[in-house]
mmCIF file of the N, C-alpha and C atoms, coordinates in Angstrom:
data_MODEL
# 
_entry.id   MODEL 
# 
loop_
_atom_site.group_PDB 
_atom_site.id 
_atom_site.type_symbol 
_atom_site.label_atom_id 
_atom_site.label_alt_id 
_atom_site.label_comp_id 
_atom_site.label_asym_id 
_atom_site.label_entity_id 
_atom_site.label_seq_id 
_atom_site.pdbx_PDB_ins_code 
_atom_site.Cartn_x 
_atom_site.Cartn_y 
_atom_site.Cartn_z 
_atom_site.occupancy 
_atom_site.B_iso_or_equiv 
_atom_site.pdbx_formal_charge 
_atom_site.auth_seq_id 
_atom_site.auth_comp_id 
_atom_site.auth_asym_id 
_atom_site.auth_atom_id 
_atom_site.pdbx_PDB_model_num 
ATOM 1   N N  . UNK A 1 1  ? 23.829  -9.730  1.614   1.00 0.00 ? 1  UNK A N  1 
ATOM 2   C CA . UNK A 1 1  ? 22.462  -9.492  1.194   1.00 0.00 ? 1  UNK A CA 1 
ATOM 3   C C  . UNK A 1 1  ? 22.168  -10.369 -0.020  1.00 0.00 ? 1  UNK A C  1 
ATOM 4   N N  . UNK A 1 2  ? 20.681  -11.011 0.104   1.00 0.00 ? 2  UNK A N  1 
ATOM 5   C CA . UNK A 1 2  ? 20.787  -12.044 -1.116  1.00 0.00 ? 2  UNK A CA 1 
ATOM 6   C C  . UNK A 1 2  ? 20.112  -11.009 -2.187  1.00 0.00 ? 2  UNK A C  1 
ATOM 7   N N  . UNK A 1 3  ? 20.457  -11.313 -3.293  1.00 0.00 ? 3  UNK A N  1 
ATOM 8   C CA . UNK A 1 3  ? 20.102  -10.613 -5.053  1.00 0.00 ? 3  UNK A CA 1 
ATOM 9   C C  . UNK A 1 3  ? 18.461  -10.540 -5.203  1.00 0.00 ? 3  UNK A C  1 
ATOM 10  N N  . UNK A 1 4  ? 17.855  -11.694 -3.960  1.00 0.00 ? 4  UNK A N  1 
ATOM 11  C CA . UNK A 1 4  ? 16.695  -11.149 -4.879  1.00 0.00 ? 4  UNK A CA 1 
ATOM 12  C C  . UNK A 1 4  ? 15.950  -11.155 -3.262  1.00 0.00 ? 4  UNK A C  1 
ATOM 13  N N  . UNK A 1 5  ? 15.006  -10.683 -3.570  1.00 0.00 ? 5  UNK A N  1 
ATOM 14  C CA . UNK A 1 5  ? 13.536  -10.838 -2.509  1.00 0.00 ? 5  UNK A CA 1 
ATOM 15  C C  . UNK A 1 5  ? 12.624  -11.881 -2.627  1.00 0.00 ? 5  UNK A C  1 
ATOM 16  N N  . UNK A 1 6  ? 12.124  -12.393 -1.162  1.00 0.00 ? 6  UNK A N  1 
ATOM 17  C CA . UNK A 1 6  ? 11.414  -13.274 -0.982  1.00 0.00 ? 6  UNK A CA 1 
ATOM 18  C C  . UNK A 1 6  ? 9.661   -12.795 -1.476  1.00 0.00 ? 6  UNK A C  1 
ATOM 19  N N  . UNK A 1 7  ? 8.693   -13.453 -1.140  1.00 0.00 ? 7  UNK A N  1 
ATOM 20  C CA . UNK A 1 7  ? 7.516   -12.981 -1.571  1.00 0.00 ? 7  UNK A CA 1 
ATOM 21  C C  . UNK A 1 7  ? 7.132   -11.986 0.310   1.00 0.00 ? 7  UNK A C  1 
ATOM 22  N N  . UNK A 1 8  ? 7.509   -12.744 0.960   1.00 0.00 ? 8  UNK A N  1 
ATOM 23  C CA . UNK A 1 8  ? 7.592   -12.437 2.183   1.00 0.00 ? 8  UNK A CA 1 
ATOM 24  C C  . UNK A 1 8  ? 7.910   -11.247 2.838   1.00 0.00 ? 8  UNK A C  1 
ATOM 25  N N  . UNK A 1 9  ? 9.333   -10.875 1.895   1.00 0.00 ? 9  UNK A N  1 
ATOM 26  C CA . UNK A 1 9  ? 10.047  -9.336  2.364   1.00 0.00 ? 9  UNK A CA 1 
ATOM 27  C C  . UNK A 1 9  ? 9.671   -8.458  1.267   1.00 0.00 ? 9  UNK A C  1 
ATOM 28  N N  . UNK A 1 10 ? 9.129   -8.796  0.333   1.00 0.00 ? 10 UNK A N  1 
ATOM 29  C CA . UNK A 1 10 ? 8.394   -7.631  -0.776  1.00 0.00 ? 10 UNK A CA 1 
ATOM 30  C C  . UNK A 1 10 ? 6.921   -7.484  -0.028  1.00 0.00 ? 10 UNK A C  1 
ATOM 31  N N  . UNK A 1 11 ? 5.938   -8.522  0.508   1.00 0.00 ? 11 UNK A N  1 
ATOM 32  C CA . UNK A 1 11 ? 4.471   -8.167  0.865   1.00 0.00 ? 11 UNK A CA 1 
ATOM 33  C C  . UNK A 1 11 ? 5.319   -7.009  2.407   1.00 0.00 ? 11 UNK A C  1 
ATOM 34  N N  . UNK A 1 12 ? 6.454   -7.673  2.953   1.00 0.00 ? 12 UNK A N  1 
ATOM 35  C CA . UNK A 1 12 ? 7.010   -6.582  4.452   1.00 0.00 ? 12 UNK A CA 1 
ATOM 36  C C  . UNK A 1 12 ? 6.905   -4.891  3.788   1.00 0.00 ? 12 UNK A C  1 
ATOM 37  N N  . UNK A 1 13 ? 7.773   -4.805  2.340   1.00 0.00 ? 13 UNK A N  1 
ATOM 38  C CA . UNK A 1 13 ? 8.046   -3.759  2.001   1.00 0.00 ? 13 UNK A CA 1 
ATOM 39  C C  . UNK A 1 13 ? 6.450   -2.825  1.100   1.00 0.00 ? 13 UNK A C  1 
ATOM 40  N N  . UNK A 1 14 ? 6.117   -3.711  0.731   1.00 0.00 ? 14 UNK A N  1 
ATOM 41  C CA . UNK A 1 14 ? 4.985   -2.667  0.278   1.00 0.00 ? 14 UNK A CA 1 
ATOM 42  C C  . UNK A 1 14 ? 4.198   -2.479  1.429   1.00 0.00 ? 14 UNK A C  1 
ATOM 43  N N  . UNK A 1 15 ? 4.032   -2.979  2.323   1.00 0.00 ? 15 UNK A N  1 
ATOM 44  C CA . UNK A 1 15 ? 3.340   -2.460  3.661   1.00 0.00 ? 15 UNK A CA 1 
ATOM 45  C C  . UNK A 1 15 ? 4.469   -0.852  4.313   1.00 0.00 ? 15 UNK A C  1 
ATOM 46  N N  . UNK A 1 16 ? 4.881   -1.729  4.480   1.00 0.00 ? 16 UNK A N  1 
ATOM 47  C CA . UNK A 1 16 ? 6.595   -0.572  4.996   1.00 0.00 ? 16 UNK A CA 1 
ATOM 48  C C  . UNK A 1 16 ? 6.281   0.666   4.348   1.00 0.00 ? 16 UNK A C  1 
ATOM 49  N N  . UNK A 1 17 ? 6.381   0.315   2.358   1.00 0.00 ? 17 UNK A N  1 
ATOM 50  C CA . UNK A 1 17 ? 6.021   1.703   2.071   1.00 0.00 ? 17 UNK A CA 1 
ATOM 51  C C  . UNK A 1 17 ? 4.669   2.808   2.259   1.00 0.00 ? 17 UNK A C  1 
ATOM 52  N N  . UNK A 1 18 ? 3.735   1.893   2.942   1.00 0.00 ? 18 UNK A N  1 
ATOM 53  C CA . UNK A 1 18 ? 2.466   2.417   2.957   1.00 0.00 ? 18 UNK A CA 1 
ATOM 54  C C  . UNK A 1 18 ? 2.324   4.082   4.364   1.00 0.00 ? 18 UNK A C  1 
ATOM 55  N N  . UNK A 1 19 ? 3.740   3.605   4.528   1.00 0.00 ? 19 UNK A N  1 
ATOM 56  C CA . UNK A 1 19 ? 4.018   4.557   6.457   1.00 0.00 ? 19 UNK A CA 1 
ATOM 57  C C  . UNK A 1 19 ? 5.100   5.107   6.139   1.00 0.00 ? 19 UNK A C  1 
ATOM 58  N N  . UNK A 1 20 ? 6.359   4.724   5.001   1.00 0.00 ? 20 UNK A N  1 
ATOM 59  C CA . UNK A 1 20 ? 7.058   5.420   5.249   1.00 0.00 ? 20 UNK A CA 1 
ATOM 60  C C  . UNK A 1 20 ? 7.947   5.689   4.245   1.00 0.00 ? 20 UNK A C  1 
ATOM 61  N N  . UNK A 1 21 ? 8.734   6.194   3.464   1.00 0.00 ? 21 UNK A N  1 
ATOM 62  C CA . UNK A 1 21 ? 9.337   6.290   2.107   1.00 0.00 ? 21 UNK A CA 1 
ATOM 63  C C  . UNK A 1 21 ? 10.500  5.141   2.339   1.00 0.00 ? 21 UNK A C  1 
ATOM 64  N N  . UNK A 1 22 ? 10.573  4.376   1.176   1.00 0.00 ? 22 UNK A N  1 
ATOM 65  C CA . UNK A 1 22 ? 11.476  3.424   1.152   1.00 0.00 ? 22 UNK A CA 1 
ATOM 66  C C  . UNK A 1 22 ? 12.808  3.498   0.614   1.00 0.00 ? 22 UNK A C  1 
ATOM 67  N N  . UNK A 1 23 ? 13.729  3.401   1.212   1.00 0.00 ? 23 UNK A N  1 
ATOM 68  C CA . UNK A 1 23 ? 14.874  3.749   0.845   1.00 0.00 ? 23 UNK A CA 1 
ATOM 69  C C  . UNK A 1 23 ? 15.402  3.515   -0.374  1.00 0.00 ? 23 UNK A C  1 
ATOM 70  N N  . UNK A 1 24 ? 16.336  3.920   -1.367  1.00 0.00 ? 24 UNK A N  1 
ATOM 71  C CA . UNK A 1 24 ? 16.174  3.530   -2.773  1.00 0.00 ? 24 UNK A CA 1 
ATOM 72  C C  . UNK A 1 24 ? 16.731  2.261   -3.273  1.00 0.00 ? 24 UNK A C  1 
ATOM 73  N N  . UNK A 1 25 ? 17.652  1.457   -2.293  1.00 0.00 ? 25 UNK A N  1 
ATOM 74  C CA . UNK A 1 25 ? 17.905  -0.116  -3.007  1.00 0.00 ? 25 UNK A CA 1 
ATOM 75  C C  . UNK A 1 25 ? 16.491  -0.903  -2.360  1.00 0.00 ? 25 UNK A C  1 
ATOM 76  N N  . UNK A 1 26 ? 15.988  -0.529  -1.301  1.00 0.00 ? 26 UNK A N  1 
ATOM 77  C CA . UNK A 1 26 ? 14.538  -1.398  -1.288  1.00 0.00 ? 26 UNK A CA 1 
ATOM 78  C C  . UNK A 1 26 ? 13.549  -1.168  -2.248  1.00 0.00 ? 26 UNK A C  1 
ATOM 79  N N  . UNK A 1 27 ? 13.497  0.241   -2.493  1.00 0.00 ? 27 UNK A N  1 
ATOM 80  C CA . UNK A 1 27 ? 12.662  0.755   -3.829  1.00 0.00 ? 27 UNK A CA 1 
ATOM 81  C C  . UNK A 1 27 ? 12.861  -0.481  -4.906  1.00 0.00 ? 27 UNK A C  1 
ATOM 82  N N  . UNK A 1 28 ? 14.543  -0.234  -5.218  1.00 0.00 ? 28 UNK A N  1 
ATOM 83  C CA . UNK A 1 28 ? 14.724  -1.240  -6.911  1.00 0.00 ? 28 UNK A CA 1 
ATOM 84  C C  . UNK A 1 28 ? 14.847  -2.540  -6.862  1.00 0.00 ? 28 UNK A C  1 
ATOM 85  N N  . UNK A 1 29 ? 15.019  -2.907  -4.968  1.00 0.00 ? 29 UNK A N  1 
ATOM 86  C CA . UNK A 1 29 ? 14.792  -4.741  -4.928  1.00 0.00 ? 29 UNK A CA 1 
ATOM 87  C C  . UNK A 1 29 ? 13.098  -5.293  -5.012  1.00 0.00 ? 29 UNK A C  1 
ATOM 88  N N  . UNK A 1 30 ? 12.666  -4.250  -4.696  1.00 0.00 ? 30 UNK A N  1 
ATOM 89  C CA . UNK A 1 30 ? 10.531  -4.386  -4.483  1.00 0.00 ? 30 UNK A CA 1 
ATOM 90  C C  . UNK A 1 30 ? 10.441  -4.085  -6.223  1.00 0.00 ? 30 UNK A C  1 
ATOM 91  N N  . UNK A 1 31 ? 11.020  -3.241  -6.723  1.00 0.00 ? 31 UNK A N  1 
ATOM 92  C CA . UNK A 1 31 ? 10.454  -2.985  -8.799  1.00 0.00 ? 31 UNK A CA 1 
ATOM 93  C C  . UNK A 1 31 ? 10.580  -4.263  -9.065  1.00 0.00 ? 31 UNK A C  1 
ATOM 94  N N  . UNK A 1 32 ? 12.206  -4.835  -8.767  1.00 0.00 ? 32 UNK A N  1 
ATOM 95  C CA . UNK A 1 32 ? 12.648  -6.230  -9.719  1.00 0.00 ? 32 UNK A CA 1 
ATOM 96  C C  . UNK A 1 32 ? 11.354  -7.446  -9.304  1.00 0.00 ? 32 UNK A C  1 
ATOM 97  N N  . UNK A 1 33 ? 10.993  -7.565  -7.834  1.00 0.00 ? 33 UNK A N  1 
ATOM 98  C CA . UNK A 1 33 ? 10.293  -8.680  -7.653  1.00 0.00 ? 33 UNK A CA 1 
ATOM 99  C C  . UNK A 1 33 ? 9.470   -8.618  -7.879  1.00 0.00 ? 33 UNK A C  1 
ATOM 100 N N  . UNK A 1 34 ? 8.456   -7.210  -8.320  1.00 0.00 ? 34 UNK A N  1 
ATOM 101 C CA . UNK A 1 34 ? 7.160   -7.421  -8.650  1.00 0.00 ? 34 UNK A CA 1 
ATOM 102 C C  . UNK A 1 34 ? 7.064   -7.610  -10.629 1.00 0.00 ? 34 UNK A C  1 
ATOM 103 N N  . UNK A 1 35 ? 8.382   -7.333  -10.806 1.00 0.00 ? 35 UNK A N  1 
ATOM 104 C CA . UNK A 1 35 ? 8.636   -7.593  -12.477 1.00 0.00 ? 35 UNK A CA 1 
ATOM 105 C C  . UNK A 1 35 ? 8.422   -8.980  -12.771 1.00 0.00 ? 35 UNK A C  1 
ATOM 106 N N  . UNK A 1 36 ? 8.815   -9.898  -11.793 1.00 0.00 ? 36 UNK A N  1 
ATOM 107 C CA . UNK A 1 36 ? 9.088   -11.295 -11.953 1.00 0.00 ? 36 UNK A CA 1 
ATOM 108 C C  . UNK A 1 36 ? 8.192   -12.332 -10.899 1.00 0.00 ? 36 UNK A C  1 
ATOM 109 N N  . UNK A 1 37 ? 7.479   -11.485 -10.259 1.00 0.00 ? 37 UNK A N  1 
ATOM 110 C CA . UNK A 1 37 ? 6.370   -12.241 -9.095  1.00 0.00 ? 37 UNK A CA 1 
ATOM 111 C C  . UNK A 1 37 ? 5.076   -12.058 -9.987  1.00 0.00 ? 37 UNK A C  1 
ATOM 112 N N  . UNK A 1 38 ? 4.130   -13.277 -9.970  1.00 0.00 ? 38 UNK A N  1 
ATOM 113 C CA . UNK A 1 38 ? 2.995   -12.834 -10.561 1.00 0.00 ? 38 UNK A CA 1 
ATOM 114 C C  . UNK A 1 38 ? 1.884   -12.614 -9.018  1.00 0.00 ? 38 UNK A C  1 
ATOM 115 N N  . UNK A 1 39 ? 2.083   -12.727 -7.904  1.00 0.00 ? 39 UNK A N  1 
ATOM 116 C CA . UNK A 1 39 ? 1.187   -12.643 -6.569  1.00 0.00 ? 39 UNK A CA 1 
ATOM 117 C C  . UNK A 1 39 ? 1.229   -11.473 -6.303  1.00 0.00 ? 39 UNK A C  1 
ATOM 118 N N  . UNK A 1 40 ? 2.633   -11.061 -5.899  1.00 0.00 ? 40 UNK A N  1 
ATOM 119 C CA . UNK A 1 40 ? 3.043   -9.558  -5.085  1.00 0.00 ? 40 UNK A CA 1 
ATOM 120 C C  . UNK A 1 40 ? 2.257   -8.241  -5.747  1.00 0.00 ? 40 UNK A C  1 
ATOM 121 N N  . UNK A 1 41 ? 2.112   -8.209  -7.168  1.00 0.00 ? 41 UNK A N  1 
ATOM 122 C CA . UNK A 1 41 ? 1.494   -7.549  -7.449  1.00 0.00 ? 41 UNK A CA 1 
ATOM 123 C C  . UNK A 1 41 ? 0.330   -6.876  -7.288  1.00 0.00 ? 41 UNK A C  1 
ATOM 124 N N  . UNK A 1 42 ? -0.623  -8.269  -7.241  1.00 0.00 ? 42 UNK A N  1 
ATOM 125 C CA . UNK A 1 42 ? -1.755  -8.115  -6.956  1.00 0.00 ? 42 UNK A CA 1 
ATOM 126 C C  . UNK A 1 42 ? -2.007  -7.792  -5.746  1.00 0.00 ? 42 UNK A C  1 
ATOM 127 N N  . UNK A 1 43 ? -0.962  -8.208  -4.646  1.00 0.00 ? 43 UNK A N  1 
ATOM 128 C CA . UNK A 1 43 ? -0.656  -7.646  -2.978  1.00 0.00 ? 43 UNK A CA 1 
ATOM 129 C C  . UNK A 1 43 ? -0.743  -6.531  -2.946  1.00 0.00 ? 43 UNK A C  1 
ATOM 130 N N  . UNK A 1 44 ? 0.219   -5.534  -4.360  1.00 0.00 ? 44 UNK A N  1 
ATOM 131 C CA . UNK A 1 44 ? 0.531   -4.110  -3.974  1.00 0.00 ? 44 UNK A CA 1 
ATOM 132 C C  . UNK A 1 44 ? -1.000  -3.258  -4.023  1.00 0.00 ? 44 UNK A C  1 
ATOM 133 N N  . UNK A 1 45 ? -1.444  -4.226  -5.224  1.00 0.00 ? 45 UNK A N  1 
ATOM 134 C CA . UNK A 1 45 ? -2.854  -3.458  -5.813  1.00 0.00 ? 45 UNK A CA 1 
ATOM 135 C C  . UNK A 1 45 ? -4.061  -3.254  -4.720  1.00 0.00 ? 45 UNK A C  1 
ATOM 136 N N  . UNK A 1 46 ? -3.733  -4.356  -3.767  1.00 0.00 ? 46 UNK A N  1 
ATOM 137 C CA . UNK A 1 46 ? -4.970  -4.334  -2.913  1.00 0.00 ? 46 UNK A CA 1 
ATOM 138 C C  . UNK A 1 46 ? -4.218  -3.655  -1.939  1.00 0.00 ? 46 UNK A C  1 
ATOM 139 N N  . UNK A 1 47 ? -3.405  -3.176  -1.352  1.00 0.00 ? 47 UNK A N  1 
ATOM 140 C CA . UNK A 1 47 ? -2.824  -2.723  -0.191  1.00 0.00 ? 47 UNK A CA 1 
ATOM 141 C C  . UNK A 1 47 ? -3.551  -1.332  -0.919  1.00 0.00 ? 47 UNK A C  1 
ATOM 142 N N  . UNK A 1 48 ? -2.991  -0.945  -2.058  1.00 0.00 ? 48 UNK A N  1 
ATOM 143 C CA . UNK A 1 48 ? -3.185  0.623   -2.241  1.00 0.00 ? 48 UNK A CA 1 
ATOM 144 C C  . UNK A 1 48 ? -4.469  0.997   -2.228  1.00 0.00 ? 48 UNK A C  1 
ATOM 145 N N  . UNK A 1 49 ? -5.478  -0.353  -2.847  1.00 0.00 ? 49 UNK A N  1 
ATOM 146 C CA . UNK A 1 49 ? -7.049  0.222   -3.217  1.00 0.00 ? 49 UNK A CA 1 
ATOM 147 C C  . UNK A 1 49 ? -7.415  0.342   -1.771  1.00 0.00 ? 49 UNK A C  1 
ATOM 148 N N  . UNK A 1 50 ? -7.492  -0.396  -0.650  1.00 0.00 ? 50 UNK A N  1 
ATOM 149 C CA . UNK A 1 50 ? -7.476  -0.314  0.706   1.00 0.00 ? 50 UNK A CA 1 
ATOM 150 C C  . UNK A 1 50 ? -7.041  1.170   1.308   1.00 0.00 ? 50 UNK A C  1 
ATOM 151 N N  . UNK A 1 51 ? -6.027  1.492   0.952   1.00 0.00 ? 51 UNK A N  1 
ATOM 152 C CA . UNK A 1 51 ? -5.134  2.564   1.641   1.00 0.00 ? 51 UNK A CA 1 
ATOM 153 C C  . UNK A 1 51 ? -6.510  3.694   0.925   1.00 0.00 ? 51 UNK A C  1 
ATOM 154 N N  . UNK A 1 52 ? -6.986  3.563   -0.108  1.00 0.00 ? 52 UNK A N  1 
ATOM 155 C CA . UNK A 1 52 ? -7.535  4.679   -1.061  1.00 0.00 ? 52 UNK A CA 1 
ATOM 156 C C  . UNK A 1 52 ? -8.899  4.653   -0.451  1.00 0.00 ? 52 UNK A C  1 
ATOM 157 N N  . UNK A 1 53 ? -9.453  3.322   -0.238  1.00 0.00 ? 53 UNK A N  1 
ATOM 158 C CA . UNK A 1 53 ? -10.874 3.302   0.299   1.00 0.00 ? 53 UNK A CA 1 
ATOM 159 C C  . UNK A 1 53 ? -10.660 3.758   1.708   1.00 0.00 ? 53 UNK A C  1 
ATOM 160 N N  . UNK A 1 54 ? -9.853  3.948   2.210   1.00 0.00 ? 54 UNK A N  1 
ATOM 161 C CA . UNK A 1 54 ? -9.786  4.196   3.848   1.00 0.00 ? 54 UNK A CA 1 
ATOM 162 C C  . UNK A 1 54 ? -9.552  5.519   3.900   1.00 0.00 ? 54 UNK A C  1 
ATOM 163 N N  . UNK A 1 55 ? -9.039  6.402   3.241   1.00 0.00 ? 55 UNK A N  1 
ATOM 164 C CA . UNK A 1 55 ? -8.831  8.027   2.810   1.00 0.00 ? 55 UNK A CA 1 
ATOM 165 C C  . UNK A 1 55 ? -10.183 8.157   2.604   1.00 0.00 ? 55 UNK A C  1 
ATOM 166 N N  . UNK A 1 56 ? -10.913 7.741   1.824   1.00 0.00 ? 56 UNK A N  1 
ATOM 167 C CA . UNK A 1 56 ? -12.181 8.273   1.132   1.00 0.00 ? 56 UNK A CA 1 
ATOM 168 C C  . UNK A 1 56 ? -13.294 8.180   2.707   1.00 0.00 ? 56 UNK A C  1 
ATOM 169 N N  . UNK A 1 57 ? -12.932 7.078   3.492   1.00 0.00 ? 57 UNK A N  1 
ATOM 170 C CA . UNK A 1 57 ? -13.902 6.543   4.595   1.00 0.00 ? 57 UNK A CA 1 
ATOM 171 C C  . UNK A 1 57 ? -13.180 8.087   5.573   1.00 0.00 ? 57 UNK A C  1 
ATOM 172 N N  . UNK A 1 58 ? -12.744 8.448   5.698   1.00 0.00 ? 58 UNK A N  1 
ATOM 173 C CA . UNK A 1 58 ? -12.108 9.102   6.730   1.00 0.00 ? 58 UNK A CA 1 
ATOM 174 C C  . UNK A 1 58 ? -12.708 10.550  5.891   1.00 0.00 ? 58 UNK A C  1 
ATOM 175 N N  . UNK A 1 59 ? -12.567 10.892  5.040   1.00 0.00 ? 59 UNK A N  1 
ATOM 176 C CA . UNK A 1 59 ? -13.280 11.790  4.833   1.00 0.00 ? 59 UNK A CA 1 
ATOM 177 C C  . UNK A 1 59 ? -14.820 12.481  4.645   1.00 0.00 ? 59 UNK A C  1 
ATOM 178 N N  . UNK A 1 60 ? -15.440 11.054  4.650   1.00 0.00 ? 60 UNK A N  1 
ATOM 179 C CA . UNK A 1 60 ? -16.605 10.777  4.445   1.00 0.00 ? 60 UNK A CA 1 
ATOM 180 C C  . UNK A 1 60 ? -17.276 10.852  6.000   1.00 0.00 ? 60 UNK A C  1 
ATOM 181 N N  . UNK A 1 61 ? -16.331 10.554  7.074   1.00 0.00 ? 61 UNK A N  1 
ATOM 182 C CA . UNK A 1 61 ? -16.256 10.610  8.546   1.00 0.00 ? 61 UNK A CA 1 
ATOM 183 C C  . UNK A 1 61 ? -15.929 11.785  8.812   1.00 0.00 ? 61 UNK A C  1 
ATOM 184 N N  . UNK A 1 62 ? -15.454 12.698  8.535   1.00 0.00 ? 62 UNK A N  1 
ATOM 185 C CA . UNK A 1 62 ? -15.005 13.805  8.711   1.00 0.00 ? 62 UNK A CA 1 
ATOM 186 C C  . UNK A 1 62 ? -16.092 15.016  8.719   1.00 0.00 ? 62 UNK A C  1 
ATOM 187 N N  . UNK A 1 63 ? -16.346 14.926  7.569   1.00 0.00 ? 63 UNK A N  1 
ATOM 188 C CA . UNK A 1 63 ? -17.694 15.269  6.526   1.00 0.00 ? 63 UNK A CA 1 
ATOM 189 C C  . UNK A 1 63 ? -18.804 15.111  7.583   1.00 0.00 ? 63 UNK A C  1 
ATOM 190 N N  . UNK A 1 64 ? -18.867 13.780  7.693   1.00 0.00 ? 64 UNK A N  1 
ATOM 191 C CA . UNK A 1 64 ? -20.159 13.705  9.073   1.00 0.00 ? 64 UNK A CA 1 
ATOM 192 C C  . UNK A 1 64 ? -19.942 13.985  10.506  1.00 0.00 ? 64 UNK A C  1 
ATOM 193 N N  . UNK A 1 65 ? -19.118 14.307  10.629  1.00 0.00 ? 65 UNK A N  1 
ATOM 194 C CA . UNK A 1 65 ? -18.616 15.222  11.971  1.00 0.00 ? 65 UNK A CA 1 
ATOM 195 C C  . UNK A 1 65 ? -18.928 16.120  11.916  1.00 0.00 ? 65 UNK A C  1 
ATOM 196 N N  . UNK A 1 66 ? -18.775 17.347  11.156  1.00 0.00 ? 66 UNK A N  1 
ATOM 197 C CA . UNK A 1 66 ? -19.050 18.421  10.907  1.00 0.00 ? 66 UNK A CA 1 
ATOM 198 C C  . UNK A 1 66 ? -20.619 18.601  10.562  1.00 0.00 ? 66 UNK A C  1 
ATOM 199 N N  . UNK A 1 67 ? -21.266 17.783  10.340  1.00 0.00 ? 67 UNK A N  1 
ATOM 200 C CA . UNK A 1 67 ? -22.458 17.695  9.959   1.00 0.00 ? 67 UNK A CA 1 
ATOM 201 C C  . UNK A 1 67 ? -22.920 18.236  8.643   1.00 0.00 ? 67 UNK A C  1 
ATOM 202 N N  . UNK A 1 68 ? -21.679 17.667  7.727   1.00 0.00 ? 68 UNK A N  1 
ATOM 203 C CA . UNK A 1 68 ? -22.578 18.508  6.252   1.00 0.00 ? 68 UNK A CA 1 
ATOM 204 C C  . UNK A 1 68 ? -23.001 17.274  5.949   1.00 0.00 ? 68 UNK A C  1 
ATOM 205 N N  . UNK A 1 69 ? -22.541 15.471  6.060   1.00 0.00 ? 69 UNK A N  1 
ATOM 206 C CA . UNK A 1 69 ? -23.399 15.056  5.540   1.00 0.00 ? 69 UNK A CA 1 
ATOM 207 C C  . UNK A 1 69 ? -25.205 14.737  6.117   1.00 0.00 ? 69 UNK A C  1 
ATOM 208 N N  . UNK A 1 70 ? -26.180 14.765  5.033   1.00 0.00 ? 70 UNK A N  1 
ATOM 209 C CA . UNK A 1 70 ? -27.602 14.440  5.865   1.00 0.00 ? 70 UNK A CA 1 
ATOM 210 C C  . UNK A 1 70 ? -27.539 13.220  6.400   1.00 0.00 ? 70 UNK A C  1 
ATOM 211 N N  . UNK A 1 71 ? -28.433 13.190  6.833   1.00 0.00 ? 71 UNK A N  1 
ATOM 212 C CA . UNK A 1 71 ? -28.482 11.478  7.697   1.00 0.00 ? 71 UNK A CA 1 
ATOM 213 C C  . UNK A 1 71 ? -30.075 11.092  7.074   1.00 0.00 ? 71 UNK A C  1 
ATOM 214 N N  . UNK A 1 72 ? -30.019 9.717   7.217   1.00 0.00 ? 72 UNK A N  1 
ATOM 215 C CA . UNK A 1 72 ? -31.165 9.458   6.540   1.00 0.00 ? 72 UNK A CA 1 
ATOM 216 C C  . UNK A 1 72 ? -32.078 9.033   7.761   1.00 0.00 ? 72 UNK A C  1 
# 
C-alpha cells in the first residue's frame, strides 16, 4: 500500500463516504490528504453542501406530497 493518496482515491473516498462509513485507515489516509491537498478539500465541501441541498430538496418534496406545501 503506498503512504499517501492520490487526488483520485481521496475524491473515490469522500464519495465512498457519502453511502457508507469508512473504515478507519481510509478515514486517517483521506484526514492526511486533505491536510496537504489544497483541491480535495474544496471536493469534500461541495460533495457535502450537495448531499445537504438534496436532504433539504427531498424534504421540501415530501412536504409537497402530503400537500402542506401551497402551490402558487
Amino acid at each position: 500500500m503506498k503512504p499517501h493518496l492520490t487526488c483520485r482515491e481521496a475524491t473515490r473516498l469522500v464519495l465512498a463516504g457519502e453511502d457508507r462509513k469508512l473504515l478507519l485507515l481510509e478515514r486517517m489516509r483521506l484526514r492526511v490528504h486533505l491536510l496537504i491537498c489544497k483541491a480535495c478539500p474544496n471536493f469534500q465541501r461541495q460533495v457535502g453542501f450537495m448531499h445537504s441541498a438534496m436532504g433539504q430538496w427531498r424534504r421540501y418534496a415530501d412536504d409537497d406530497d402530503e400537500g402542506t406545501v401551497p402551490r402558487s
